[in-house]
C-alpha positions as CSV (number, residue, x, y, z in Angstrom):
1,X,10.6,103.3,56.4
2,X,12.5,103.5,53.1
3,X,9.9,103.4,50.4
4,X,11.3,102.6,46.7
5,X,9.1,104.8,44.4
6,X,10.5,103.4,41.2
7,X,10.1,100.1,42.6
8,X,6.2,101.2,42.9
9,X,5.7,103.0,39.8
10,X,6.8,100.1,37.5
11,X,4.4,98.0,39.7
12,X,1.5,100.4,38.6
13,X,2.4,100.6,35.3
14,X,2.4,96.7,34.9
15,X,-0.8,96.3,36.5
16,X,-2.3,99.4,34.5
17,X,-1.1,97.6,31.4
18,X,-2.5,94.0,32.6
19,X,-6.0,96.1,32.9
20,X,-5.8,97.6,29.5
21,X,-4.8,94.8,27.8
22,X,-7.3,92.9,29.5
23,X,-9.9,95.9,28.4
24,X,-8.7,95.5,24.8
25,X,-9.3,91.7,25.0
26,X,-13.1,92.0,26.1
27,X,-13.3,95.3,23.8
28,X,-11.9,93.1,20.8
29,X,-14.3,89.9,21.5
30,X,-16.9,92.4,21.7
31,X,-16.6,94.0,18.5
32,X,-15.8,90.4,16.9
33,X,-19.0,89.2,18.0
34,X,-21.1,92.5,16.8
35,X,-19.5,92.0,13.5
36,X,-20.6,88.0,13.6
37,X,-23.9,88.8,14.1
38,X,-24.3,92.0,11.3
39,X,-23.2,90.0,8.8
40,X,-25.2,86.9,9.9
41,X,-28.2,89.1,9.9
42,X,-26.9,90.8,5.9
43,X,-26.6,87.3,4.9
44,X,-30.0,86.6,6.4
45,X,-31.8,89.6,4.6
């Protein structure tokens, strides 16, 4: 069975990159709804 390994790698490296980006997405909402809420609670005190 012939196997294409630089078929495969770029496969990985597109999902790895899906998965990061992805990560970065719920990382960014994350920190954009931290930063909501401390200055909610500044403009609070």
């Amino acid at each position: 069975m012939d196997f294409d390994f630089s078929n495969f790698y770029w496969t990985t490296a597109d999902t790895v990159t899906a998965l990061v980006a992805a990560g970065g997405a719920m990382i960014g909402l994350s920190i954009d709804r931290i930063y909501k809420r401390l200055v909610a609670a500044k403009r609070g005190a």
